[in-house]
KEKE-3310 file (N, C-alpha, C; in steps of 0.2 Angstrom, whole numbers, plus 5000, padded with zeros to 4 digits):
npx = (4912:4925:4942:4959:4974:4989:4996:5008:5012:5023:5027:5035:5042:5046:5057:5058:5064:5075:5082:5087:5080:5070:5060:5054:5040:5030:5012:5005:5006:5000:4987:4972:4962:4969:4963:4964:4977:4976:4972:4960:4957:4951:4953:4964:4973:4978:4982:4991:5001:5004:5009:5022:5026:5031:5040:5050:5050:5052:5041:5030:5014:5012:5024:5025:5017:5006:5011:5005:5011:5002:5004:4998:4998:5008:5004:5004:4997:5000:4994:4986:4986:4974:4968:4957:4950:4956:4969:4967:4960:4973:4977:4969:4972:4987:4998:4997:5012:5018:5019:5021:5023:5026:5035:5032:5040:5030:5034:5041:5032:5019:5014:5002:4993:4993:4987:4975:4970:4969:4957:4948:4934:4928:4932:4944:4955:4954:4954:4967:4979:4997:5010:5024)
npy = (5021:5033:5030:5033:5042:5050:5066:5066:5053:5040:5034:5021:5016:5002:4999:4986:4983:4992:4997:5007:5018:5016:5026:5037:5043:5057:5057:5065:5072:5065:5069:5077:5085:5089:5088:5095:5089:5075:5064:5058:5043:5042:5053:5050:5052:5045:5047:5058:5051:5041:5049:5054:5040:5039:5049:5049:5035:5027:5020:5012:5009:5000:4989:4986:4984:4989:4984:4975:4969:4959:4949:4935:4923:4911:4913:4923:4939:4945:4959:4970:4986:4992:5002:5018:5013:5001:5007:5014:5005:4998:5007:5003:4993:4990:4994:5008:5013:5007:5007:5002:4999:4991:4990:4981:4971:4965:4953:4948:4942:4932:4924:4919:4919:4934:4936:4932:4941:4952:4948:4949:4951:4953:4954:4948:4947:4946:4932:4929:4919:4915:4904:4908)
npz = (5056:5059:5053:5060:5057:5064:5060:5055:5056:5047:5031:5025:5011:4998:4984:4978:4966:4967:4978:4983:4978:4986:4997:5013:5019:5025:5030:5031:5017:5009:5012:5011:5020:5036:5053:5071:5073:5067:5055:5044:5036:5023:5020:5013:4998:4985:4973:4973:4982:4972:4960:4968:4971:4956:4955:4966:4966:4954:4948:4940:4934:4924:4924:4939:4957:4968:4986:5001:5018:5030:5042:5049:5064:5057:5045:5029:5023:5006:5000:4989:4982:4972:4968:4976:4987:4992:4997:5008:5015:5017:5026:5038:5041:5042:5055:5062:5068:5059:5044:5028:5013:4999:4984:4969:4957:4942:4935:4945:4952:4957:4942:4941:4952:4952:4937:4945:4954:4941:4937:4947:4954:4965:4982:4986:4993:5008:5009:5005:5006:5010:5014:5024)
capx = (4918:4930:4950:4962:4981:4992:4997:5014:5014:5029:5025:5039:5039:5053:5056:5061:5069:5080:5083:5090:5076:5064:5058:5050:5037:5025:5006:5001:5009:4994:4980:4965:4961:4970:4962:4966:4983:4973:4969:4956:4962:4948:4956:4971:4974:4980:4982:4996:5004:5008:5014:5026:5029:5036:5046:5055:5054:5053:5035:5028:5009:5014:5028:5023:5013:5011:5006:5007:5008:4999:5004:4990:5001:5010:5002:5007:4994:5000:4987:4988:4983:4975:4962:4960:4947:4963:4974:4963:4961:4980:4979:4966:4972:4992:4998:4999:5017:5021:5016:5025:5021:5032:5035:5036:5039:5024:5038:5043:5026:5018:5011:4996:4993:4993:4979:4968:4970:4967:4951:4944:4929:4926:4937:4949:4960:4950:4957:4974:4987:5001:5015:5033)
capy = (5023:5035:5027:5042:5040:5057:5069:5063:5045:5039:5028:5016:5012:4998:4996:4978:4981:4995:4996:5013:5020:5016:5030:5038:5050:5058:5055:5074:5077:5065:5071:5082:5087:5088:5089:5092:5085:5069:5065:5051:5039:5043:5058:5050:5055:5040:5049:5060:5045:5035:5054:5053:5035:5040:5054:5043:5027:5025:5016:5010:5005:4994:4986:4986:4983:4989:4979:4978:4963:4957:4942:4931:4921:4908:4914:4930:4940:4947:4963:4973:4992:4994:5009:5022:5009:4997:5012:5015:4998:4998:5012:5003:4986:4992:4996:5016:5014:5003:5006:4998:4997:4987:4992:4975:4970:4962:4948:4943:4941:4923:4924:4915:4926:4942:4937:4929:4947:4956:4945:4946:4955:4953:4957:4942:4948:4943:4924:4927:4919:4907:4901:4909)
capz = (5061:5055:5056:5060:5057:5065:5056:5055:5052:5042:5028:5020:5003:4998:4980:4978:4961:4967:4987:4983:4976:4992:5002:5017:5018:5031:5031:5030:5011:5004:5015:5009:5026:5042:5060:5075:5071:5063:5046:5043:5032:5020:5016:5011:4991:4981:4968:4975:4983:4966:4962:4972:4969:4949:4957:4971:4966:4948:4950:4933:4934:4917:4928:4946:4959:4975:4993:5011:5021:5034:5046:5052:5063:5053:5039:5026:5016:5003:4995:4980:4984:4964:4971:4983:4992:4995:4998:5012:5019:5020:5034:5043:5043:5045:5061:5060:5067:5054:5038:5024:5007:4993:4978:4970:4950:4940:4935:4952:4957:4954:4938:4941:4955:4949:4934:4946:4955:4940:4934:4952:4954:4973:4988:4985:4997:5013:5009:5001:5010:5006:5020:5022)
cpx = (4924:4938:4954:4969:4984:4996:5004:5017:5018:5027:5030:5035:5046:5050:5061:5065:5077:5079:5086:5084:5068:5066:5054:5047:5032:5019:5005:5003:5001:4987:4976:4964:4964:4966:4963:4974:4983:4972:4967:4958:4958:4949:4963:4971:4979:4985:4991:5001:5007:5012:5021:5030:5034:5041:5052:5057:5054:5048:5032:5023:5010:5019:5027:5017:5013:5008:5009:5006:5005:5002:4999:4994:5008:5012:5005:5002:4997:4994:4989:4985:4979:4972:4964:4955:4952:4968:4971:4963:4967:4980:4977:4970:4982:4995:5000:5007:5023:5018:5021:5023:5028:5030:5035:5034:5031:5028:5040:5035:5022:5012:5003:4992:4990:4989:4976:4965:4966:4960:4947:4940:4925:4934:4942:4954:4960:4953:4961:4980:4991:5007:5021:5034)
cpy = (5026:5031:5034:5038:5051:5059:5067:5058:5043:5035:5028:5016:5008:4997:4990:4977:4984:4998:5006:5020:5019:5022:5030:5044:5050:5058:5062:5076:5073:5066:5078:5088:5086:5091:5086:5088:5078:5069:5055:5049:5041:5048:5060:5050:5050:5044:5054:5057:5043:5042:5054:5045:5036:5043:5049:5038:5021:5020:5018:5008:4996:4990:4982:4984:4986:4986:4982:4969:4961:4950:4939:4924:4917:4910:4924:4930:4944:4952:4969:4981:4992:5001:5013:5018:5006:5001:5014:5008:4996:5000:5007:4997:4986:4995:5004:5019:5012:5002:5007:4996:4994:4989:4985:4975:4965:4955:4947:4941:4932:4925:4925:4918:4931:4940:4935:4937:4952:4954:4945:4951:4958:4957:4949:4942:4947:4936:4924:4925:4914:4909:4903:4904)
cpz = (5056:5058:5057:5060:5060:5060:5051:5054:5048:5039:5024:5016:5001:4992:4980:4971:4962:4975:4986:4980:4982:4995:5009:5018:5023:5029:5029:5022:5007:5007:5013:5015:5032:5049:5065:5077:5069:5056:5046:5037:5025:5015:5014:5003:4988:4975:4968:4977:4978:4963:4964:4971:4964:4952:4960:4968:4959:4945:4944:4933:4929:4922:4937:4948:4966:4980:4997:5011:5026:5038:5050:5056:5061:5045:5036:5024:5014:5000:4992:4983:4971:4965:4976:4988:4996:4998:5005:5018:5019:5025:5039:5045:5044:5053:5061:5061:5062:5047:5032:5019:5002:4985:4974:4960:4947:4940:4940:4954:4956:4949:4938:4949:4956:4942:4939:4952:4951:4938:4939:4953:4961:4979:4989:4993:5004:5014:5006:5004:5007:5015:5020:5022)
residu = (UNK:UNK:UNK:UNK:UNK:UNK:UNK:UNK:UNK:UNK:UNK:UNK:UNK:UNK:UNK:UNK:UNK:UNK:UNK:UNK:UNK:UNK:UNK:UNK:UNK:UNK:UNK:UNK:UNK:UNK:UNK:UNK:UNK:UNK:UNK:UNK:UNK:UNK:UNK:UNK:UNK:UNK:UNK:UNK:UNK:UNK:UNK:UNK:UNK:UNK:UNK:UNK:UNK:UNK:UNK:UNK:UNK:UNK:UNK:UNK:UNK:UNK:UNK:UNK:UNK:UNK:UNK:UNK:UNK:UNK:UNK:UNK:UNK:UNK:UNK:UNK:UNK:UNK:UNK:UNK:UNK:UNK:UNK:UNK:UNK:UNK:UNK:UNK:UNK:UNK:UNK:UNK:UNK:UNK:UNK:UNK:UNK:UNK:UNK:UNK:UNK:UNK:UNK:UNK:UNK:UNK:UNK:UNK:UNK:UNK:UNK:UNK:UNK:UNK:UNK:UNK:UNK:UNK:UNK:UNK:UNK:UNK:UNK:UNK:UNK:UNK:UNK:UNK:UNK:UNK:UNK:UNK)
# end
């Protein structure tokens, strides 16, 4: 099943170290392909996107990180985009009118956290929640 977001979709980015340095930008600047006034999410271009992050929002890989959240009820997850797989499963699993990514520091994050993130070999992020 292909996911489609329109061509236009706005996606927030909030840097959390500097509020002034968060952006918005439209869906169609990191798409490969547009149709129809659609663009499947597949053809969303990562690579252009963190692009664009340096310029705007002062986004450091060495530094940063960046997420989206998801609510499950009660529950918050927290997920890490580190690829363009994740990058992707952000669109699907975002609401297309609301999509929301964080810029967020490597030091604000919980330590213990963010390695078990980097050492994970699986799809971790299926089961990562914690409690506002």
């Amino acid at each position: 099943m292909s996911y489609q977001i329109e061509w236009d979709t706005v996606i927030h980015i909030f840097n959390q170290d500097d509020i002034f340095r968060s952006t918005c930008v439209f869906a169609y600047h990191y798409a490969r392909r547009i149709t129809n006034g659609s663009i499947s999410i597949q053809d969303m271009d990562l690579e252009a996107f963190k692009a664009d992050l340096v310029a705007y929002c002062d986004f450091d890989e060495d530094l940063h990180v960046l997420r989206y959240t998801i609510r499950h009820g009660e529950f918050t997850s927290y997920r890490i985009v580190r690829d363009e797989a994740d990058f992707h499963r952000a669109f699907r699993a975002l609401d297309a009118q609301e999509l929301v990514f964080e810029m967020v520091s490597i030091e604000d994050m919980n330590i213990d956290y963010f390695m078990e993130i980097l050492s994970h070999q699986g799809h971790m992020f299926d089961h990562a929640t914690f409690e506002e």
